[in-house]
PyMOL Python script that loads the backbone (N, CA, C, O; Angstrom):
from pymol import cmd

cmd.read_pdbstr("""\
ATOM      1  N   UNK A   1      16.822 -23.736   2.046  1.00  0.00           N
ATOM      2  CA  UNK A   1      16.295 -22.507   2.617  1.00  0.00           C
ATOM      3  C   UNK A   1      14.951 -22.829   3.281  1.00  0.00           C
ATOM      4  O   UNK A   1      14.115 -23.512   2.689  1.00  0.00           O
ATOM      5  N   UNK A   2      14.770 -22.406   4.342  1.00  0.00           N
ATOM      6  CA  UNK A   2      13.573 -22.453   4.895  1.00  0.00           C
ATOM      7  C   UNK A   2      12.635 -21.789   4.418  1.00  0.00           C
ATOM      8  O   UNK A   2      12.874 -20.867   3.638  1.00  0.00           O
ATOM      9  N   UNK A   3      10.752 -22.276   4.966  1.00  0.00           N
ATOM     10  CA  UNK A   3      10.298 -21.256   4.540  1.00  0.00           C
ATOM     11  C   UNK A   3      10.178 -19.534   4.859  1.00  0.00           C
ATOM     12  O   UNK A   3       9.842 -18.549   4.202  1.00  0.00           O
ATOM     13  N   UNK A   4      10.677 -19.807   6.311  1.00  0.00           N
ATOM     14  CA  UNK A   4      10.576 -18.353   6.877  1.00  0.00           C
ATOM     15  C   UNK A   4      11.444 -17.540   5.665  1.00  0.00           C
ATOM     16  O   UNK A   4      11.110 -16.575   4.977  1.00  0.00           O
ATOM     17  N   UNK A   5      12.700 -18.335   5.691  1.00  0.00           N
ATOM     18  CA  UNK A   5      14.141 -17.552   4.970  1.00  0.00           C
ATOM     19  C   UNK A   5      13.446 -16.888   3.750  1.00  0.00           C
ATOM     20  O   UNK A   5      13.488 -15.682   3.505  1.00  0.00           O
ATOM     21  N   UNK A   6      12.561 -18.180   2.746  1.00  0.00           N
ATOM     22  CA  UNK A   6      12.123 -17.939   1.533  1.00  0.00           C
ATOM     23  C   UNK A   6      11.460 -16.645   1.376  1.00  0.00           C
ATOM     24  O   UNK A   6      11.794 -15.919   0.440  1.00  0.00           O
ATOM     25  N   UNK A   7      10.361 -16.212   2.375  1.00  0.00           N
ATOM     26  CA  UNK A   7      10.074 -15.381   2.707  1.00  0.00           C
ATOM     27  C   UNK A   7      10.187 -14.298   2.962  1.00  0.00           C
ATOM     28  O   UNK A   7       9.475 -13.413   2.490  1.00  0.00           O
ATOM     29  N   UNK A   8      11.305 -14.087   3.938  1.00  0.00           N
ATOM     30  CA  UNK A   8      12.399 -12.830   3.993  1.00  0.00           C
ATOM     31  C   UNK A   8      13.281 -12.374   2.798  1.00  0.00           C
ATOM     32  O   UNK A   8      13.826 -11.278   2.670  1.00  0.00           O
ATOM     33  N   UNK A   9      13.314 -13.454   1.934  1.00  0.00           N
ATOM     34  CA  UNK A   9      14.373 -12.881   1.031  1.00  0.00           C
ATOM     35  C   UNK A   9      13.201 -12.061  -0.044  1.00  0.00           C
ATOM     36  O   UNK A   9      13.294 -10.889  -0.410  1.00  0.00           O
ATOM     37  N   UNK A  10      12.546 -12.641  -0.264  1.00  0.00           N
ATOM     38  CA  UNK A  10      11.163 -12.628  -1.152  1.00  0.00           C
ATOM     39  C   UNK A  10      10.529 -11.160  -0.856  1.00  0.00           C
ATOM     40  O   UNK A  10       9.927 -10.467  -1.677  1.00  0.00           O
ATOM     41  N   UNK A  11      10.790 -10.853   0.454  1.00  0.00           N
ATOM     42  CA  UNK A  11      10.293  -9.502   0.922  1.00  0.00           C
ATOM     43  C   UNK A  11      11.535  -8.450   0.686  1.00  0.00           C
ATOM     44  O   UNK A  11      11.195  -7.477   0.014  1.00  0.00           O
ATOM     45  N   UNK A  12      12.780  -8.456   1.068  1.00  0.00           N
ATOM     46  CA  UNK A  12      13.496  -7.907   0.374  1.00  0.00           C
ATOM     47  C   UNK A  12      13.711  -7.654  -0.917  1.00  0.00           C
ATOM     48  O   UNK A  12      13.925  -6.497  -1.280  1.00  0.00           O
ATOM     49  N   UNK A  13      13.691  -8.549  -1.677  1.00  0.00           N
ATOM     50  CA  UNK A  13      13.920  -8.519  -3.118  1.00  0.00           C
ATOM     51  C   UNK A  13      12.663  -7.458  -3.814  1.00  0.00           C
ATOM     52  O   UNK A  13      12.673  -6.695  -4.781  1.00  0.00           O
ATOM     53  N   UNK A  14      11.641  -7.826  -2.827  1.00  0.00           N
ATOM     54  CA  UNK A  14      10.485  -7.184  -3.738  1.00  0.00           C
ATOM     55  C   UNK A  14      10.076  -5.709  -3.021  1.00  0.00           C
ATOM     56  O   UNK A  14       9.434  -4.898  -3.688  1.00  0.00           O
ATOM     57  N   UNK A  15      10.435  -5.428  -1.775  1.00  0.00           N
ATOM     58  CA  UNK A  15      11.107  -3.662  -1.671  1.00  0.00           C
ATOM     59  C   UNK A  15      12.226  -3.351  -2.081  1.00  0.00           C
ATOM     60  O   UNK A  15      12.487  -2.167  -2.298  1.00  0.00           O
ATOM     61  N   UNK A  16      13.041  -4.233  -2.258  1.00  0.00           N
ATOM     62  CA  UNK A  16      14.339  -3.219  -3.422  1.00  0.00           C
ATOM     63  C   UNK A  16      13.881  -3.368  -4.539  1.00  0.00           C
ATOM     64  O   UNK A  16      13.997  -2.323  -5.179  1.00  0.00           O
ATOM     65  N   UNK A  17      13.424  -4.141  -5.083  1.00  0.00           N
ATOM     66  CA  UNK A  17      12.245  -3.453  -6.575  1.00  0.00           C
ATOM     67  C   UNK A  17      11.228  -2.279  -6.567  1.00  0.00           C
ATOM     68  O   UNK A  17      11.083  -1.513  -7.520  1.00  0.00           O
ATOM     69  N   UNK A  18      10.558  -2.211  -5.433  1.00  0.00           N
ATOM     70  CA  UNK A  18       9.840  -1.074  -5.211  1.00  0.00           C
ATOM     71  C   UNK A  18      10.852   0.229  -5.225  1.00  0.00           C
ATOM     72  O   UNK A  18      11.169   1.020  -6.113  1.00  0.00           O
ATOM     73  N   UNK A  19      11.153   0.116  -4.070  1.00  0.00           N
ATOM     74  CA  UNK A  19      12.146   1.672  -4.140  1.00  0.00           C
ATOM     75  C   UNK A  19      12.710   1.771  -5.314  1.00  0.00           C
ATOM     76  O   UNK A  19      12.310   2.754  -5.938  1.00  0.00           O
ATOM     77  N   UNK A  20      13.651   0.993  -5.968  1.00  0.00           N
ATOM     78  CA  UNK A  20      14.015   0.743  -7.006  1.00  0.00           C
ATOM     79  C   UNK A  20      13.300   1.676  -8.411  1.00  0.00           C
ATOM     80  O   UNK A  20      13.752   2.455  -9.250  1.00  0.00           O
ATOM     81  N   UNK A  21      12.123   1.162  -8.137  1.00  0.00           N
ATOM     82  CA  UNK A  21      10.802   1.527  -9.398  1.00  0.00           C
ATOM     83  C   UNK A  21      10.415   3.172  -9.098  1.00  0.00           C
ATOM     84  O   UNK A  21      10.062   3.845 -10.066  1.00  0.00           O
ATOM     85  N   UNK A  22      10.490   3.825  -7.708  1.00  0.00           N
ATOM     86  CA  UNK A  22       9.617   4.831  -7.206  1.00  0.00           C
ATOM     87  C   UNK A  22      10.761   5.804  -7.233  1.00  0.00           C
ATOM     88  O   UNK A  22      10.673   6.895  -6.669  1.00  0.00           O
ATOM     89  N   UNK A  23      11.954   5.375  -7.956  1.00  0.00           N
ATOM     90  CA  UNK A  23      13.274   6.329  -7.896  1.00  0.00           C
ATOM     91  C   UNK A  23      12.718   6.653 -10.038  1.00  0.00           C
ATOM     92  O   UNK A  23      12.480   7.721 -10.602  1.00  0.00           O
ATOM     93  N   UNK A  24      12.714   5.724 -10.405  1.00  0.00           N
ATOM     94  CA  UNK A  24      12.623   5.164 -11.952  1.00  0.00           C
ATOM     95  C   UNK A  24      11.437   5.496 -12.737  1.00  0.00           C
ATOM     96  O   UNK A  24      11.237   6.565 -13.314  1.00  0.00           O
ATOM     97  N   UNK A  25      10.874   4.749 -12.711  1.00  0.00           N
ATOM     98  CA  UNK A  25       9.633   4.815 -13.304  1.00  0.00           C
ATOM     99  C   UNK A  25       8.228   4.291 -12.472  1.00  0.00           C
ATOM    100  O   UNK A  25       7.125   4.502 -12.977  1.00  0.00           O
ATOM    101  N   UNK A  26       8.338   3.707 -11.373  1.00  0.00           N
ATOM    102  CA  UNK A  26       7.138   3.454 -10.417  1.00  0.00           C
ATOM    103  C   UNK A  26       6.400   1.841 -11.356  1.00  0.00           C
ATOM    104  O   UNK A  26       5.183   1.701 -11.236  1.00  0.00           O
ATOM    105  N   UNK A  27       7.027   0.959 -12.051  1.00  0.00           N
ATOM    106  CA  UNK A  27       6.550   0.409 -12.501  1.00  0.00           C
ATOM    107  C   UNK A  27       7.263  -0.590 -11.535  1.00  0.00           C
ATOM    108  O   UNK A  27       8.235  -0.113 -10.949  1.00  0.00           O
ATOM    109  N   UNK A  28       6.951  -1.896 -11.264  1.00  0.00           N
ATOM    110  CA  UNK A  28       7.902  -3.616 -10.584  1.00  0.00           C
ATOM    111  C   UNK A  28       7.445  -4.607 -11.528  1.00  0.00           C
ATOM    112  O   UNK A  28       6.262  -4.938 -11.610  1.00  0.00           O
ATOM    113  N   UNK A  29       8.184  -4.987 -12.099  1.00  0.00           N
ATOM    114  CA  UNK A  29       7.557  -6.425 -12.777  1.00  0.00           C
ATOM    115  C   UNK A  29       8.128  -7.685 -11.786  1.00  0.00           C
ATOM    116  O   UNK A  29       9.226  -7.927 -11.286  1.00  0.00           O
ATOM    117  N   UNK A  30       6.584  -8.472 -11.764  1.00  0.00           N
ATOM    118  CA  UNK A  30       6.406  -9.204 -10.997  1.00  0.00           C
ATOM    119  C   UNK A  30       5.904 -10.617 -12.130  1.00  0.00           C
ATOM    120  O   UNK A  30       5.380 -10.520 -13.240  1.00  0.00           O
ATOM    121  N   UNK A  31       6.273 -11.829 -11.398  1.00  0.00           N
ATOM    122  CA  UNK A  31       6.514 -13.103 -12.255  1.00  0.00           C
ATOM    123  C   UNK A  31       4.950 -13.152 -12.593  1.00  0.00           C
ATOM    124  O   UNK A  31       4.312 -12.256 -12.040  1.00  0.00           O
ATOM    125  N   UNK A  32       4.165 -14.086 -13.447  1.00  0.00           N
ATOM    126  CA  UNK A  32       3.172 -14.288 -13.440  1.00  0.00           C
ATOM    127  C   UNK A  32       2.285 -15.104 -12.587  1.00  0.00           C
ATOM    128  O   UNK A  32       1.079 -15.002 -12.364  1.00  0.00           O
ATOM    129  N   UNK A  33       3.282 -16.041 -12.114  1.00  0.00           N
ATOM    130  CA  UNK A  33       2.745 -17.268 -11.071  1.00  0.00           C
ATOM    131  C   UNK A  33       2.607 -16.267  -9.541  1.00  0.00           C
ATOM    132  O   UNK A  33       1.667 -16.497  -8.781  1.00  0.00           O
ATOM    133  N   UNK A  34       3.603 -15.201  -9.221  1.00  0.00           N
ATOM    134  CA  UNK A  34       3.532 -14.441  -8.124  1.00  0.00           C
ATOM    135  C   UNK A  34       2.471 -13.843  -8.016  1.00  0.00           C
ATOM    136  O   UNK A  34       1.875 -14.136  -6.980  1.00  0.00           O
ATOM    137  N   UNK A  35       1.850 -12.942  -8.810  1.00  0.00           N
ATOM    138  CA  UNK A  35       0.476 -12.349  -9.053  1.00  0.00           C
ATOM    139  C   UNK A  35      -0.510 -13.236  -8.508  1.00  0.00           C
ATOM    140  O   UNK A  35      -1.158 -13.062  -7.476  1.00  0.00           O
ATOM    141  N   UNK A  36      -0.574 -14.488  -9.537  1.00  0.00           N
ATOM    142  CA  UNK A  36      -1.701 -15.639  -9.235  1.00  0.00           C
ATOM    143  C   UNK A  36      -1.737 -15.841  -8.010  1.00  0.00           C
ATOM    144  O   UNK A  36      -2.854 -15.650  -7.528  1.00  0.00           O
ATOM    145  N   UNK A  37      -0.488 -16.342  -6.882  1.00  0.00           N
ATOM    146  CA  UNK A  37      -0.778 -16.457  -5.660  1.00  0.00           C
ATOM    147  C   UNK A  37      -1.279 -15.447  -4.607  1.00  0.00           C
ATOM    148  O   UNK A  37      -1.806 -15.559  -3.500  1.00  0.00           O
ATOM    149  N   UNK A  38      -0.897 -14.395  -5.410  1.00  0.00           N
ATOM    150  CA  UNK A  38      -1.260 -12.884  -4.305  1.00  0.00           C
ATOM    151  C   UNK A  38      -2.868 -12.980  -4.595  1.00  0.00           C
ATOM    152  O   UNK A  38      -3.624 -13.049  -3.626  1.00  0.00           O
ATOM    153  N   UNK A  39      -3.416 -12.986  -5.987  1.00  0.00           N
ATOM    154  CA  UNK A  39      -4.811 -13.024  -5.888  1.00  0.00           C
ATOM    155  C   UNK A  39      -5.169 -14.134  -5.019  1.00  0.00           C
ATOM    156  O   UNK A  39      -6.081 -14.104  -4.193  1.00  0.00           O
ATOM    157  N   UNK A  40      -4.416 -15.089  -5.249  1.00  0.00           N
ATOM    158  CA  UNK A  40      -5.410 -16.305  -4.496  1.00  0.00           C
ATOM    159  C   UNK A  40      -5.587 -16.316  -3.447  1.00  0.00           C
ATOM    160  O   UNK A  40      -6.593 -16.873  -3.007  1.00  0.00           O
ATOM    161  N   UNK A  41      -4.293 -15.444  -2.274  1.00  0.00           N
ATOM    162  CA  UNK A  41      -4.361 -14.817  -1.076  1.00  0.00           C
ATOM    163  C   UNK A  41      -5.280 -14.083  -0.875  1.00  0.00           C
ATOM    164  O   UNK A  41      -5.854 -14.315   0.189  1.00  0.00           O
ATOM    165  N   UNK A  42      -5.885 -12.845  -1.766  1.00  0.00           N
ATOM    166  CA  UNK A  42      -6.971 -11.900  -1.585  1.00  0.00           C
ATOM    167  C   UNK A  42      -7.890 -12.729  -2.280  1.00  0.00           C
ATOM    168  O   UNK A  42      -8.717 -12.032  -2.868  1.00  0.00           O
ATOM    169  N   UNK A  43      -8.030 -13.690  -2.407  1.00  0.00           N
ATOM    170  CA  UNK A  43      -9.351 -14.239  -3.144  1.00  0.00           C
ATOM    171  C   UNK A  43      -9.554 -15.482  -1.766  1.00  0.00           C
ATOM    172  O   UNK A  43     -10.564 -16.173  -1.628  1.00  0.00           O
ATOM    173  N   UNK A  44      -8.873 -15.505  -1.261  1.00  0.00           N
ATOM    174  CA  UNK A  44      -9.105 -16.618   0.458  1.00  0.00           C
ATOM    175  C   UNK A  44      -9.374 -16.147   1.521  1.00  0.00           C
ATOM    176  O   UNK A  44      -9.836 -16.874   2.400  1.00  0.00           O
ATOM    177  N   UNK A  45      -9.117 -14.533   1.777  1.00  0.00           N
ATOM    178  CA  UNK A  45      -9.129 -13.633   2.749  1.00  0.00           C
ATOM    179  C   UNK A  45     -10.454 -13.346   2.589  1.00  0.00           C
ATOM    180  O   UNK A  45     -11.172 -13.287   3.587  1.00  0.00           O
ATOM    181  N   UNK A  46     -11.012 -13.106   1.206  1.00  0.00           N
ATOM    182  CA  UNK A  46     -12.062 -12.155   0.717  1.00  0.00           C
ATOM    183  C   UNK A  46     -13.218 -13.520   1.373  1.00  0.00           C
ATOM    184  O   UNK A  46     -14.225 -13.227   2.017  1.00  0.00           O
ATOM    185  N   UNK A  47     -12.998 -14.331   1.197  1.00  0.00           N
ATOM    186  CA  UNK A  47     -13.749 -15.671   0.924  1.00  0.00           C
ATOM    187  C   UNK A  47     -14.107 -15.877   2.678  1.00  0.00           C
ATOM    188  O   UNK A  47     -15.169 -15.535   3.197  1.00  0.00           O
ATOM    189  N   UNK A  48     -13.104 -16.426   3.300  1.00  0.00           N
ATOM    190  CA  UNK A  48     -12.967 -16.015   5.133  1.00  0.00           C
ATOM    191  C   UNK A  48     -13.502 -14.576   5.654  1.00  0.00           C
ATOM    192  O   UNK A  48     -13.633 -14.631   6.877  1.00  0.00           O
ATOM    193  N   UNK A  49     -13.795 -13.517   5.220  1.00  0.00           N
ATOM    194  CA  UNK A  49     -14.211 -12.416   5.468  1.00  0.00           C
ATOM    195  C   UNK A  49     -15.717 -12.513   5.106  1.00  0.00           C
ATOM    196  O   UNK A  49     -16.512 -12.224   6.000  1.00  0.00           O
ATOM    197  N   UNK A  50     -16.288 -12.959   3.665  1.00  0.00           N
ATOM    198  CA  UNK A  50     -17.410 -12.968   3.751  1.00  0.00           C
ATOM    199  C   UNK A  50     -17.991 -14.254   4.171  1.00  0.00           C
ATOM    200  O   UNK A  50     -18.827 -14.611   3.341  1.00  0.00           O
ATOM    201  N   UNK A  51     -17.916 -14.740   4.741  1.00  0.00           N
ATOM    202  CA  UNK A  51     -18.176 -15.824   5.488  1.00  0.00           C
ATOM    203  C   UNK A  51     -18.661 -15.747   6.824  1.00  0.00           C
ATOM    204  O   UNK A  51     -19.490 -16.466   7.382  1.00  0.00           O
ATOM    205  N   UNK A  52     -17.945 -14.652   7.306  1.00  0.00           N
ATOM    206  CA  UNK A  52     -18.092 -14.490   9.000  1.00  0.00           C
ATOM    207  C   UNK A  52     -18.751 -13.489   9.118  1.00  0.00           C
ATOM    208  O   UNK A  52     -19.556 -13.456  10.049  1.00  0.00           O
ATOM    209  N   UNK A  53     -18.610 -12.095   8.031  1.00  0.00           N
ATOM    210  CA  UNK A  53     -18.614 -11.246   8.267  1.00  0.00           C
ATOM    211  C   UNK A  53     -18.379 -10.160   8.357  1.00  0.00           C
ATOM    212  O   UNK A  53     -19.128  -9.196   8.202  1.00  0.00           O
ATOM    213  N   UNK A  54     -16.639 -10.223   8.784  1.00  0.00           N
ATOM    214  CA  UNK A  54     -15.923  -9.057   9.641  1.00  0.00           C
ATOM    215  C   UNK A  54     -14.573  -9.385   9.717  1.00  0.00           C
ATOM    216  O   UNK A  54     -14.573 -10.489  10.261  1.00  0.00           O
ATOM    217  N   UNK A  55     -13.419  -9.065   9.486  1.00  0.00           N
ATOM    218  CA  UNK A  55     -12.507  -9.065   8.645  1.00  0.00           C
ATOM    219  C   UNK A  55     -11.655 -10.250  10.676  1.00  0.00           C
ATOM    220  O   UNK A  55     -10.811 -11.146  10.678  1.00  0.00           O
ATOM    221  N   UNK A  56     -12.373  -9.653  11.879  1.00  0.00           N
ATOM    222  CA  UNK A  56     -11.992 -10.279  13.023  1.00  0.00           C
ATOM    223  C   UNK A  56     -12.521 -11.055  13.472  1.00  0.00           C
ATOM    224  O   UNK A  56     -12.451 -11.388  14.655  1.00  0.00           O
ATOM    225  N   UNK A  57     -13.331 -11.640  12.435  1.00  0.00           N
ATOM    226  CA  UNK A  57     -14.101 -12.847  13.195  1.00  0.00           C
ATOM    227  C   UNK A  57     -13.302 -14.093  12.383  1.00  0.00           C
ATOM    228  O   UNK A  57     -13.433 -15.290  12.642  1.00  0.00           O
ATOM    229  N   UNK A  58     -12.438 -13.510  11.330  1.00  0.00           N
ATOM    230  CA  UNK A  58     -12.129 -14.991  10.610  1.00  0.00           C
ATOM    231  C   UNK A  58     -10.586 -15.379  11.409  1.00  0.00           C
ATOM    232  O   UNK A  58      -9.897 -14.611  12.082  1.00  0.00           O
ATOM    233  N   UNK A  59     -10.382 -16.511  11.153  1.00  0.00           N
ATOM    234  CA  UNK A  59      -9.399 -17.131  11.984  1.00  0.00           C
ATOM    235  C   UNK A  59      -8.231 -16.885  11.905  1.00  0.00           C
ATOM    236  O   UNK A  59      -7.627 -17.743  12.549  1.00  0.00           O
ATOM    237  N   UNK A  60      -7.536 -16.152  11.450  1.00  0.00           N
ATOM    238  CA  UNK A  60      -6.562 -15.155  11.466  1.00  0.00           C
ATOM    239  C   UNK A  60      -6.571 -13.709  10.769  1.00  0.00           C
ATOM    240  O   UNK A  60      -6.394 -13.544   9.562  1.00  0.00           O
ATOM    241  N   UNK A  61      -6.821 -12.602  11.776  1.00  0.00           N
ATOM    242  CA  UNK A  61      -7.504 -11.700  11.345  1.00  0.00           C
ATOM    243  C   UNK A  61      -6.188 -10.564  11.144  1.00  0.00           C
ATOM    244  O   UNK A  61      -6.431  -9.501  10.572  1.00  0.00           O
ATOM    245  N   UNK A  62      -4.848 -10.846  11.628  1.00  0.00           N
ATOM    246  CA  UNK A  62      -4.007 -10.030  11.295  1.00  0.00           C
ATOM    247  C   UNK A  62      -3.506 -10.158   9.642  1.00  0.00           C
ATOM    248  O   UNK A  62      -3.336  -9.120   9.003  1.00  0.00           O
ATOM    249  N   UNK A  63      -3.260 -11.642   8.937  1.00  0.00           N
ATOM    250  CA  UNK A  63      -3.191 -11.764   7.922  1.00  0.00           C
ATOM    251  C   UNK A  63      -4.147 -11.318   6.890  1.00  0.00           C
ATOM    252  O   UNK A  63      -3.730 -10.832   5.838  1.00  0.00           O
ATOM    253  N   UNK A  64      -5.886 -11.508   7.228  1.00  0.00           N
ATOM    254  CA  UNK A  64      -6.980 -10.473   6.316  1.00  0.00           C
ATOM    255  C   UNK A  64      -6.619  -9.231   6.349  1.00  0.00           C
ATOM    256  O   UNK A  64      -6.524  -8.592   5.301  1.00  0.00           O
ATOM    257  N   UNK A  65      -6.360  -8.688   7.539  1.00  0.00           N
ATOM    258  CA  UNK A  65      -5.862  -7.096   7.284  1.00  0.00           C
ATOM    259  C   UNK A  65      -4.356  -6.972   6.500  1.00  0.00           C
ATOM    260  O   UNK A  65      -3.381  -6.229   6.391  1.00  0.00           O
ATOM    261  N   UNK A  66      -4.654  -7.667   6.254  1.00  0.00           N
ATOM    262  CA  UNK A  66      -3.053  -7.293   5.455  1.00  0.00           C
ATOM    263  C   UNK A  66      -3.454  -7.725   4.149  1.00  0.00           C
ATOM    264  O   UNK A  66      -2.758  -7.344   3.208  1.00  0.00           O
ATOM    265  N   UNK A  67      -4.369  -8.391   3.938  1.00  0.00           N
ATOM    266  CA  UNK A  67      -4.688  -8.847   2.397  1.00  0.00           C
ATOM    267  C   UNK A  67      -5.804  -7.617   2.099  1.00  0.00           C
ATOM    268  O   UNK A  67      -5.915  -6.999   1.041  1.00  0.00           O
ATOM    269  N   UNK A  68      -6.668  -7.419   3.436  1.00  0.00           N
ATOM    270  CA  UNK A  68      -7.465  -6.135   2.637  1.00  0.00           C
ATOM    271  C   UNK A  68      -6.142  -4.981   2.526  1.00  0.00           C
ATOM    272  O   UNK A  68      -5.861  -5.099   1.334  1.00  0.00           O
ATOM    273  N   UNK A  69      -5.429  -4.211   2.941  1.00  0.00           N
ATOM    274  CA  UNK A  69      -4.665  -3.529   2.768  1.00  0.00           C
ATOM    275  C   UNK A  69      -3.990  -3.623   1.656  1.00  0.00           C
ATOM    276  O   UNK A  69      -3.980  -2.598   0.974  1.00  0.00           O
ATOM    277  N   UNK A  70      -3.337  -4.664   1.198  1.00  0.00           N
ATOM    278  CA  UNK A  70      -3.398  -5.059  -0.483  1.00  0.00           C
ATOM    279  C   UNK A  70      -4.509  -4.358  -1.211  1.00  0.00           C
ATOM    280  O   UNK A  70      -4.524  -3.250  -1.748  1.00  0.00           O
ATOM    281  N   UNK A  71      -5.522  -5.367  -1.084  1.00  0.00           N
ATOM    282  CA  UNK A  71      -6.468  -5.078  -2.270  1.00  0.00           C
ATOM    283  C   UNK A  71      -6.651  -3.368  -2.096  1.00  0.00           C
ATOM    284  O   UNK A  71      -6.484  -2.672  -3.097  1.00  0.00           O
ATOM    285  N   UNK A  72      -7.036  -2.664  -0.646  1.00  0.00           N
ATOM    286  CA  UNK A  72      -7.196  -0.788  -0.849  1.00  0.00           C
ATOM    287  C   UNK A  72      -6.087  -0.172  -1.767  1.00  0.00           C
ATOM    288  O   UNK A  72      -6.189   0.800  -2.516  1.00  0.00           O
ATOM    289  N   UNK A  73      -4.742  -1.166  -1.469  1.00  0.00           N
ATOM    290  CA  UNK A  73      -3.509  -0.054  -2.238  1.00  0.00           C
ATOM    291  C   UNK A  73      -3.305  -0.390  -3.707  1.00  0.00           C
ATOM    292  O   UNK A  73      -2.559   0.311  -4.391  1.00  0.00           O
ATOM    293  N   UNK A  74      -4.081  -1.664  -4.319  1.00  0.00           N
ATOM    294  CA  UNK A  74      -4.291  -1.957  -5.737  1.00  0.00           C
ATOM    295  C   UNK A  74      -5.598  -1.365  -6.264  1.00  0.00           C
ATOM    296  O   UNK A  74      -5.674  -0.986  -7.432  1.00  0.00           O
ATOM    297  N   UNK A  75      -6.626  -1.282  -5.418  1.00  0.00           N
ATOM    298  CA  UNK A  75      -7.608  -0.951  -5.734  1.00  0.00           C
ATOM    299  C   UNK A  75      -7.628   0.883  -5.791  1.00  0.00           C
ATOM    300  O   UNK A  75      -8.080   1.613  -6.673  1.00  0.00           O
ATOM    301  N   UNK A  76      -7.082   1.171  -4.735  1.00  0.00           N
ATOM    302  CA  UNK A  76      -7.227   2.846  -4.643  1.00  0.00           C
ATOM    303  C   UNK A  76      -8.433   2.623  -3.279  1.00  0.00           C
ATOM    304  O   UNK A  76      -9.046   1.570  -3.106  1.00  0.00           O
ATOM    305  N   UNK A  77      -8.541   3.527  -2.646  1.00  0.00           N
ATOM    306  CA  UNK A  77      -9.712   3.553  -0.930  1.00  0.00           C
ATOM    307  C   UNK A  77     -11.013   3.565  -2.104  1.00  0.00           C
ATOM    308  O   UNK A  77     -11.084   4.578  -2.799  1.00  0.00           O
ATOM    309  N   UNK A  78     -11.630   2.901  -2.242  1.00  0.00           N
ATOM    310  CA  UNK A  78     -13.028   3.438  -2.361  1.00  0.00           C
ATOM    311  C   UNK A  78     -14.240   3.344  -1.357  1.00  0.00           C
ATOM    312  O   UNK A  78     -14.497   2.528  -0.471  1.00  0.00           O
ATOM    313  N   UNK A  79     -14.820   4.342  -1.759  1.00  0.00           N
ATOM    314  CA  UNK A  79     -16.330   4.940  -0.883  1.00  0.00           C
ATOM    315  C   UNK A  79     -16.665   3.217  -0.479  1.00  0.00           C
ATOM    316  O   UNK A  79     -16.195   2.181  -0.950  1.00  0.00           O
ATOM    317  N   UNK A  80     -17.602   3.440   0.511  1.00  0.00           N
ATOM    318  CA  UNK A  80     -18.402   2.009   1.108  1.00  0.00           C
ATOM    319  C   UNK A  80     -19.775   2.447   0.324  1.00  0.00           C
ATOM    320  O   UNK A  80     -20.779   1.738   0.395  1.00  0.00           O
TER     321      UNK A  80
END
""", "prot")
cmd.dss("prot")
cmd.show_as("cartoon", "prot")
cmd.util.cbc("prot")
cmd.orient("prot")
């Protein structure tokens, strides 16, 4: 499997767990090693963001917005 494939399936699997959960109980259990990499994603974004600045100055700025968008929908919006 490629990585794109790995990917796609990985994204499916884990919105038919969502919907899945938001029919059920709103809970997804997710592996432990999966978590670790998602932080380490928002912990590299966060890292490239304060670095520059500004979420478009770091070198791929469509992927930070998508890791801050993570962290707002785990975190909840809070005030600046």
């Amino acid at each position: 499997m490629t990585p794109a494939e790995q990917m796609l399936v990985a994204s499916l699997d884990l919105n038919a767990k969502a919907a899945r959960a938001e029919r059920l109980d709103g809970a997804v259990a997710v592996p432990v090693a999966a978590a670790r990499e998602l932080a380490y994603l928002l912990e590299s974004c966060g890292r490239a963001t304060a670095q520059v600045g500004v979420i478009h100055g770091t070198q791929n700025p469509a992927l930070v917005e998508h890791a801050h968008d993570i962290a707002r929908t785990y975190l909840g919006e809070q005030p600046r």
